[in-house]
C-alpha positions in Angstrom: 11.2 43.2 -10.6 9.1 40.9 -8.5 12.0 38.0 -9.6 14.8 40.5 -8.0 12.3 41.3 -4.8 11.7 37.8 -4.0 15.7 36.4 -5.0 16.7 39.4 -2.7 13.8 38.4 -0.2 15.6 34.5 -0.3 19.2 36.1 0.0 18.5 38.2 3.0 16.5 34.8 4.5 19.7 32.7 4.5 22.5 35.1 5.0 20.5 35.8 8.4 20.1 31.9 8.8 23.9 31.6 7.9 24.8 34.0 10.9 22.5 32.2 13.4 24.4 28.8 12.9 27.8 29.9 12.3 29.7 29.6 15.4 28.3 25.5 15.0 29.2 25.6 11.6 33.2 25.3 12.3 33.5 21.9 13.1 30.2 20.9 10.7 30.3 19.0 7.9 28.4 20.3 4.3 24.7 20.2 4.9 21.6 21.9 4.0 19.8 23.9 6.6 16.5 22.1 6.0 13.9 19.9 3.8 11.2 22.1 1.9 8.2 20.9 0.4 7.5 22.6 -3.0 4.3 22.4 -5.2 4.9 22.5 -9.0 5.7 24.7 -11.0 5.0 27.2 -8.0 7.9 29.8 -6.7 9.1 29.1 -3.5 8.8 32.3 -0.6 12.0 33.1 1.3 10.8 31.0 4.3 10.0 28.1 2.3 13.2 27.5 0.7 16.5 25.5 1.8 19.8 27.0 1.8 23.2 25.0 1.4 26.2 25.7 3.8 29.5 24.9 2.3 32.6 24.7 5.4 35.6 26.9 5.1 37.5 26.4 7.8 40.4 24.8 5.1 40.9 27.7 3.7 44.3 29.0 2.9 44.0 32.5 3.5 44.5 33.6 -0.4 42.7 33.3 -3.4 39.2 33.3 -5.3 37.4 30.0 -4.8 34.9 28.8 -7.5 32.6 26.0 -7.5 29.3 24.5 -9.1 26.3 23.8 -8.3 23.8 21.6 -10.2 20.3 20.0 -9.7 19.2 16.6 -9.7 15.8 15.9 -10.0 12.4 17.5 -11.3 13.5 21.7 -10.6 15.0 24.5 -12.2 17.2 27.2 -10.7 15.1 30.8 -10.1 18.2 32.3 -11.0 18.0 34.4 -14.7 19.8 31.9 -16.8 23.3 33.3 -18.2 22.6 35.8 -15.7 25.3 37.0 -12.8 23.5 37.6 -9.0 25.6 39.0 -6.2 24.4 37.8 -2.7 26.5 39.4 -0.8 29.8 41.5 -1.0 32.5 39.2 -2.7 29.9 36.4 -3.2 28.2 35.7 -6.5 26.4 33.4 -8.9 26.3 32.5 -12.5 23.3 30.6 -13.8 25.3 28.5 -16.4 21.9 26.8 -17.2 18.5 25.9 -15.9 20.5 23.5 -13.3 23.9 24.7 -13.2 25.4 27.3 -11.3 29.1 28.7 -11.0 29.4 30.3 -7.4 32.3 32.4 -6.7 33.5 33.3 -3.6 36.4 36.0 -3.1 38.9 36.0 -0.8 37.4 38.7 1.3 34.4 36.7 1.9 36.4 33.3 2.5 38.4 35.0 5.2 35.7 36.5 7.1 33.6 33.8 7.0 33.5 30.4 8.3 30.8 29.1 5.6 29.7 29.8 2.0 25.4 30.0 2.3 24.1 29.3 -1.0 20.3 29.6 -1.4 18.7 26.6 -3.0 15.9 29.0 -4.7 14.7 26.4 -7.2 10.9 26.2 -8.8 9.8 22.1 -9.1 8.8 21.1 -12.9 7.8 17.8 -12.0 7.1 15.0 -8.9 9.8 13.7 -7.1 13.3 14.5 -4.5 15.5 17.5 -5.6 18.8 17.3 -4.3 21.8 19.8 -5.0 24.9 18.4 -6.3 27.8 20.3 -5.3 31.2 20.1 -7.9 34.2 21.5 -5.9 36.7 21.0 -8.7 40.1 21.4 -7.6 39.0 23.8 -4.6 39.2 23.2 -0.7 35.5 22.8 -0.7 34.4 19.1 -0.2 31.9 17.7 -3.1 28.4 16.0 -2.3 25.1 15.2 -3.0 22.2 16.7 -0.8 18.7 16.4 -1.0 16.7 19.6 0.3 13.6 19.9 -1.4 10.6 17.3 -2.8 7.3 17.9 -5.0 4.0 16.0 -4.7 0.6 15.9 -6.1 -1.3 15.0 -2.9 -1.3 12.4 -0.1 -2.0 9.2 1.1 -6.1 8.8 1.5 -8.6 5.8 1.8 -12.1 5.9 -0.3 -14.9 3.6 -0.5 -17.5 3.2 -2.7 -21.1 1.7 -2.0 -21.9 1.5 2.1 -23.8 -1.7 3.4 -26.3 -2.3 6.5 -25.1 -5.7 7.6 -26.2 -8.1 9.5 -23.0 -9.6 11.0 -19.8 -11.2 8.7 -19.3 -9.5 5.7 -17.3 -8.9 2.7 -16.4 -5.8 2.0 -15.5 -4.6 -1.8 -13.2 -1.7 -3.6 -11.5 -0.5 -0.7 -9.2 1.9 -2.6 -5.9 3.0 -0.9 -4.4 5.8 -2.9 -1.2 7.6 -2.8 -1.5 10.6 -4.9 2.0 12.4 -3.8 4.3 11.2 -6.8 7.4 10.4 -4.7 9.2 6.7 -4.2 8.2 5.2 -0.8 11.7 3.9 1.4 11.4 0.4 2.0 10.3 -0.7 5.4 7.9 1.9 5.2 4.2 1.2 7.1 0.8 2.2 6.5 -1.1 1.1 9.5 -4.7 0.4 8.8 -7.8 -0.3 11.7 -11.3 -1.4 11.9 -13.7 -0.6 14.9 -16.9 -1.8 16.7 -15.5 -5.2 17.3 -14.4 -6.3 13.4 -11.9 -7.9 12.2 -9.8 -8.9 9.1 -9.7 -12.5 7.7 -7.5 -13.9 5.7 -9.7 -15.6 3.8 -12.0 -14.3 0.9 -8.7 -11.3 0.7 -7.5 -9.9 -2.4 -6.0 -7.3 -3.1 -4.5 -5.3 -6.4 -1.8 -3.1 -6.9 -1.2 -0.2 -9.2 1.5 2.3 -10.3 4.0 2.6 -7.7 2.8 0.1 -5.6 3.2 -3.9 -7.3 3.1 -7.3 -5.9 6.3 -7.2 -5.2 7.1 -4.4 -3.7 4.4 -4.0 -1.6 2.2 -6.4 1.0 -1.0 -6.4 2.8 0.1 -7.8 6.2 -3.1 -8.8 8.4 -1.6 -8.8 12.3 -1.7 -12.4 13.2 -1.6 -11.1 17.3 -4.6 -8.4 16.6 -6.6 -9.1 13.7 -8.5 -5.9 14.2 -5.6 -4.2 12.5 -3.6 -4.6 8.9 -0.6 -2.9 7.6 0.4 -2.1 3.8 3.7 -2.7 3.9 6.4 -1.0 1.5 9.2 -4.0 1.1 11.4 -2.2 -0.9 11.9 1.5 -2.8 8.9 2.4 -4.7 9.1 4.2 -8.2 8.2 7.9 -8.6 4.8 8.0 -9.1 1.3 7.9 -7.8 -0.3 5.0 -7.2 -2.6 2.7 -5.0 -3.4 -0.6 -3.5 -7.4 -1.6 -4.0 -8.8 -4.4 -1.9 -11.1 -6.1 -4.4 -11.9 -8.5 -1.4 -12.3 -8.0 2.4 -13.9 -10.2 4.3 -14.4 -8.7 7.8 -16.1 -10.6 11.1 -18.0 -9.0 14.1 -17.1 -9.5 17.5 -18.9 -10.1 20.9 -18.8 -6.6 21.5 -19.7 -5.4 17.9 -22.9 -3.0 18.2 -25.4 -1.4 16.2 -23.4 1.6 14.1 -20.7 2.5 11.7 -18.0 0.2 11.2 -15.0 2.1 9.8 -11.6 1.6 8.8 -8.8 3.6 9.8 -5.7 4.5 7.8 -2.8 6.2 9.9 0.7 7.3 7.4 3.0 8.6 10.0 1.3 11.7 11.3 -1.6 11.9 8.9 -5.1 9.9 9.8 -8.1 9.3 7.0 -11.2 7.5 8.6 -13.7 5.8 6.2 -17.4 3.8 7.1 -17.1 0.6 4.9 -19.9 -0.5 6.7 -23.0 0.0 8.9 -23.8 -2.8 11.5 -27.5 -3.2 12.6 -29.2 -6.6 12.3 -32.5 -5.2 13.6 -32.9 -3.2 10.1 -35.2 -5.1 7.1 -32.1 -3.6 4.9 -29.4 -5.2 6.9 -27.6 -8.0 4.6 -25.4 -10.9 5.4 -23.5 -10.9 2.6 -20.9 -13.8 3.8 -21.0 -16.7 6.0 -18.2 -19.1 6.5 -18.2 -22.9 6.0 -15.9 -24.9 8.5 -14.6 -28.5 7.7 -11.8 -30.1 9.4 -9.8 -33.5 8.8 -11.0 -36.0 10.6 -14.2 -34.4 12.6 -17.6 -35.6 12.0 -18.9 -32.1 12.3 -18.7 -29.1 10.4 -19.9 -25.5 10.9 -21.9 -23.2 8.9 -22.2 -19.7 10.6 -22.5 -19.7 14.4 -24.1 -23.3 13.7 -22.2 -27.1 14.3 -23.6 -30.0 12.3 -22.8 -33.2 13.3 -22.0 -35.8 9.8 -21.7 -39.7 9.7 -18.0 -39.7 8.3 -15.0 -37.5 8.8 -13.6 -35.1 5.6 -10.2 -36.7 5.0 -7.4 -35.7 2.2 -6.8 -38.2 -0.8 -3.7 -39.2 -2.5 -3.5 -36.3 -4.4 -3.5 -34.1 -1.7 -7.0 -32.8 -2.0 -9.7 -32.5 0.7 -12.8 -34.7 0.3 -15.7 -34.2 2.0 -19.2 -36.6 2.2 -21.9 -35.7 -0.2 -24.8 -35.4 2.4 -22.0 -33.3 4.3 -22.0 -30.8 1.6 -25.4 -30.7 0.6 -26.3 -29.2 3.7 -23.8 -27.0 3.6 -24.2 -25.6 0.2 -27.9 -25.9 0.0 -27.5 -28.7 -2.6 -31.5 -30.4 -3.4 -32.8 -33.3 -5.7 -29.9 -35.2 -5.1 -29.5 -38.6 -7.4 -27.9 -41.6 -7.5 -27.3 -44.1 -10.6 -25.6 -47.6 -8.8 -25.0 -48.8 -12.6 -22.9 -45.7 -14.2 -21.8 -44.6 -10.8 -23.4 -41.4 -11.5 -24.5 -38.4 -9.6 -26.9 -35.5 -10.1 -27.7 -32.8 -8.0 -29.1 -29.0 -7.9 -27.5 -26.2 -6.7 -29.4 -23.0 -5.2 -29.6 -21.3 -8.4 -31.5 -24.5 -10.0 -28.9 -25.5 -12.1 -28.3 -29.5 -12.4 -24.6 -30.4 -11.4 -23.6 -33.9 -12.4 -20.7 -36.2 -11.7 -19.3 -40.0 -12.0 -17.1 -41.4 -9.3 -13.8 -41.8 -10.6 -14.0 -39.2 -13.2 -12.5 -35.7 -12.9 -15.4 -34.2 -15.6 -18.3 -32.3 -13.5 -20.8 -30.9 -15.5 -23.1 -27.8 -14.6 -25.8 -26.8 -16.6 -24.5 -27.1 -20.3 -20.7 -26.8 -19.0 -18.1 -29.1 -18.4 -15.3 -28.4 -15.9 -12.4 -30.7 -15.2 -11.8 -31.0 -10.9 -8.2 -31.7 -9.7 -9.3 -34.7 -8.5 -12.3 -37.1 -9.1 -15.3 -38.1 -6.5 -14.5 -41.6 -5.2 -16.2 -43.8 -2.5 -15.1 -44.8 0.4 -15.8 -47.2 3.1 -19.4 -47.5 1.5 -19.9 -43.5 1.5 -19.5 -40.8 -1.7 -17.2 -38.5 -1.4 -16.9 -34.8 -3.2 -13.5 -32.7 -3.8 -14.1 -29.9 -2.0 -12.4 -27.3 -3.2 -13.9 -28.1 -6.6 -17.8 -28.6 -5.7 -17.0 -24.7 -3.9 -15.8 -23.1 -7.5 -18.4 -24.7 -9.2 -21.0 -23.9 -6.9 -19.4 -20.3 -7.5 -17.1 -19.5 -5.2 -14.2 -17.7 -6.5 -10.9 -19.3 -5.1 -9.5 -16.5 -3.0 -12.6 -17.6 -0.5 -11.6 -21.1 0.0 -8.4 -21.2 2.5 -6.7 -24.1 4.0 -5.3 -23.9 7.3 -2.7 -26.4 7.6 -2.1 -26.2 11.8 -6.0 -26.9 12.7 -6.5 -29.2 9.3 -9.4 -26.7 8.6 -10.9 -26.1 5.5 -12.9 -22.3 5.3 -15.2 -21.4 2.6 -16.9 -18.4 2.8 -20.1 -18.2 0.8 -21.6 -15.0 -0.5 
């Protein structure tokens, strides 16, 4: 009984839809009156379902017409299965299956009106688009496809876990994007993402990881060149049916001039609906507050480099080798990566050094082999001396010094070199 209540409930719904757009319905195409969103395995009310609208204005004035009707996508038909429902007088329907139905329309009903309304009263079994394919056979009736209902598990939300008091640049880590509604994503499509307080994204010291519907390829994390305060994630072509999310493993993020003591959150805007989230508490007055990044500046062919908001002047210029690779002084790095006890065979062309953590690093000019501690690691390219002065690979004293290599980034238009040390 409550079936019948609600199916007569949905019937009465459309046919009074159907009469309030019938005089635009003469010169109208096939269409369905509008989208629904449904939640599984849940029956729809009468005002939350879609009805199709069928045109008849071809008609020839005799005869039944019969057509079907059959879903696409994760739904079933609320319709009794083998079961016959009248609508309305002259205007019936035969569940065939779970997604089939056989409507027929009589020729009373043809003639007196100017569109079949079918309700779509369908319950979702799963995530995704449910369309209604319409098979008009050998009938006046025009056949099409028409999406008019979807199902998903949730929405698009931003989480973080632990919170920071920082001092000033940071990275930030596990920045989890995640789209729990398990429907594809159209291509071109753009979540817009935004810090505050004065931060904002680097390039540098970024990486990011994908998962489920959302893969390298499909998807990008876009940081806007013009204002770096704000990032999109954008979709670059159709997404599969289900969840997924796009984690940012690394962040780094810098303050401004005009960055003060508070919150620093990131904003997450997907069409109409906004999520907030702190990643970040600014205060460089508090004995908590950590600066848990600081970037290291070299540039071709300067005698200086920077370290923080500091400029150090050095006696010779970082240049790039043969190979392609940067090379920086020794004394130049030292200071920058706190390197002590620094040793020098002339005979073996040898070099020893410790790093911050007390480990012994050691070298030979013109070999590739660097050893720290007990390991060996083979560099891209070796240390070599020139005009009278050492010279280190950069990018390889960084990674074994332990910076991972998403923080090293070369930026071909200034000839700058940025490391950013945690």
């Amino acid at each position: 009984m409550k079936l019948k209540r609600m199916l007569a409930g949905v019937c009465l719904f459309s046919l009074s839809m159907g009469m309030l757009v019938h005089p635009a319905m003469a010169m109208s195409e096939n269409h369905v009156n509008k989208q629904v969103v449904l939640l599984k395995g849940k029956a729809p009310t009468a005002s939350n379902s879609s009805t199709l609208y069928l045109k008849t204005d071809d008609y020839p004035g005799e005869g039944d017409i019969q057509f079907k009707i059959k879903l696409i996508g994760p739904a079933k038909w609320l319709y009794d299965e083998g079961g016959t429902h009248s609508l309305t007088t002259g205007l019936t329907l035969y569940a065939s299956s779970e997604t089939e139905l056989v409507v027929t329309a009589a020729s009373d009903y043809m003639t007196s009106h100017e569109s079949i309304a079918v309700p779509l009263f369908v319950k979702a079994t799963g995530y995704g688009y449910i369309s209604a394919e319409v098979d008009a056979g050998s009938t006046v009736l025009s056949s099409g496809t028409y999406q008019f209902a979807s199902c998903g598990s949730g929405s698009v939300y931003v989480e973080m876990g632990e919170r920071k008091t920082v001092s000033g640049d940071t990275i930030i880590k596990g920045i989890s994007i995640r789209d729990t509604g398990a429907l594809p994503i159209d291509e071109g499509t753009k979540i817009l993402l935004s810090l505050n307080n004065g931060y904002t994204f680097r390039q540098s010291a970024l990486k990011v990881a994908y998962s489920g519907k959302f893969t390298s390829e499909n998807t990008k994390f876009i940081i806007d060149q013009d204002d770096p305060s704000k990032a999109t994630i954008e979709v670059q072509s159709l997404t599969p049916n289900k969840t997924g999310a796009v984690t940012i493993e690394n962040l780094f993020i810098m303050k401004g001039d005009k960055t003060s003591t508070g919150p620093v959150e990131l904003t997450l805007k997907n069409g109409n609906d906004e999520r907030t989230c702190t990643v970040a508490i600014y205060n460089p007055e508090s004995s908590d507050a950590v600066r848990e990044a600081e970037v290291i500046s070299f540039t071709i062919g300067r005698k200086e480099f920077k370290k923080g908001d500091e400029t150090f002047a050095i006696d010779a210029a970082p240049y790039i080798n043969s190979e392609n690779y940067t090379m920086v002084p020794l004394r130049a790095a030292a200071e920058a990566f706190g390197i002590e006890d620094i040793e020098w065979n002339s005979d073996t062309k040898a070099i020893s050094m410790t790093n911050e953590e007390g480990k012994k690093i050691s070298l030979t000019i013109g070999s590739k082999e660097i050893t720290v501690g007990k390991e060996k690691i083979t560099a891209d390219t070796a240390a070599q001396i020139t005009d009278g002065r050492t010279f280190l690979p950069l990018r390889a004293l960084a990674n074994v010094l332990g910076v991972p290599a998403e923080n090293i980034s070369y930026f071909s238009k200034s000839k700058t070199v940025n490391i950013i040390k945690e």
